[in-house]
N, C-alpha and C positions, 0 to 999 in steps of 0.2 A: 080661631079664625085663620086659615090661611090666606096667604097672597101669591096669586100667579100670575107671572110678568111671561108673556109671549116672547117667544124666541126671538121676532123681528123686533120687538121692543128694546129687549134686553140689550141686541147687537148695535140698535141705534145708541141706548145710552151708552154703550162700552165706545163705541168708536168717537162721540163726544167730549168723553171723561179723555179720553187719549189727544185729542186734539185741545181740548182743555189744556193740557197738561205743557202739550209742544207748543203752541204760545206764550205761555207764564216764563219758560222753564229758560235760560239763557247760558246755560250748559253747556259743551258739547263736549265729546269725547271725541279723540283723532286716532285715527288708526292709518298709520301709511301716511297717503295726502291725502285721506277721505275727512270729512267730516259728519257726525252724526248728531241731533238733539241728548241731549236726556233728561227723562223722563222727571225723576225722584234721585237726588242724591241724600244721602245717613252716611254716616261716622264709617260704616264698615263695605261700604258699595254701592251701585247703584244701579238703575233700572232704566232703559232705554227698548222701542215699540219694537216687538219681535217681527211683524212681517216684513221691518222697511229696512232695519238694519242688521248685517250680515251678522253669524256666529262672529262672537270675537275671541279671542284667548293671545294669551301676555301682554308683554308691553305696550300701555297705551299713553296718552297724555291726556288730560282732564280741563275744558278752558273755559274762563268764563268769560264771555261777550271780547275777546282777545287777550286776556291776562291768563296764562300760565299759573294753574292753579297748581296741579299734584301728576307726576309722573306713579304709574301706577304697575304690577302685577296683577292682572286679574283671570280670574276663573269662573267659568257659565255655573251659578247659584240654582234657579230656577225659573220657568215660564207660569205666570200668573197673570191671569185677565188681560193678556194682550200686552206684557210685559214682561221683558227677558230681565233678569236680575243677575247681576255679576258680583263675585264677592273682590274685596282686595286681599292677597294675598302680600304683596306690600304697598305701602301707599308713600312716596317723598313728598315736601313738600318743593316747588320749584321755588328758585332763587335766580333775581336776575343777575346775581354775582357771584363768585367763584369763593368759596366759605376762607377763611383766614387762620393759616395753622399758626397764628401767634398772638399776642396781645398788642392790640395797639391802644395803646394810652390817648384818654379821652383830650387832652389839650395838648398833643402832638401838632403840628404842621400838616397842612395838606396838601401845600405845593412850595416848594421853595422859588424865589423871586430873583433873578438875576437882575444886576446893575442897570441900568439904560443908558450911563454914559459908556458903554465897553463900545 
């Protein structure tokens, strides 16, 4: 048995499945001071709608509903079903803090307290 799904058919569900996708999805990638949806984030990239957003390549930032997720390299993967796919070529994770090149002891002080009769 085959099944043949009409051109106009087919184009209705792809452009569905894609706006499906930009409402769930609370992603964005930043480029500059743009912002864009995406699509599908995995472990090694992600996928964002090829007609709406520009070619990307290098450094991006990754954010989710405004938390700083992952400063990223990335590189154009491939265009599938209405879906620009970008690999990372590296992925940080972002920190809202400046990382600590020494140990600090867990029952250390965290502010020292001046007098109030001075």
């Amino acid at each position: 048995m085959t099944t043949y799904v009409p051109k106009e058919v087919q184009a209705g569900l792809e452009a569905a499945r894609l706006a499906g996708l930009k409402k769930t999805s609370r992603v964005r990638v930043m480029v500059g001071d743009d912002l864009y949806p995406v699509l599908r984030l995995w472990k090694t990239g992600f996928a964002v709608e090829a007609e709406a957003v520009p070619s990307l390549r290098g450094l991006v930032d990754l954010y989710d509903s405004g938390r700083h997720l992952y400063q990223c390299l990335i590189i154009a993967s491939e265009e599938d079903g209405g879906e620009m796919q970008y690999e990372f070529k590296r992925s940080t994770l972002a920190a809202d803090r400046a990382p600590l090149d020494f140990f600090r002891d867990p029952d250390a002080p965290i502010a020292l307290l001046g007098s109030s009769g001075d």
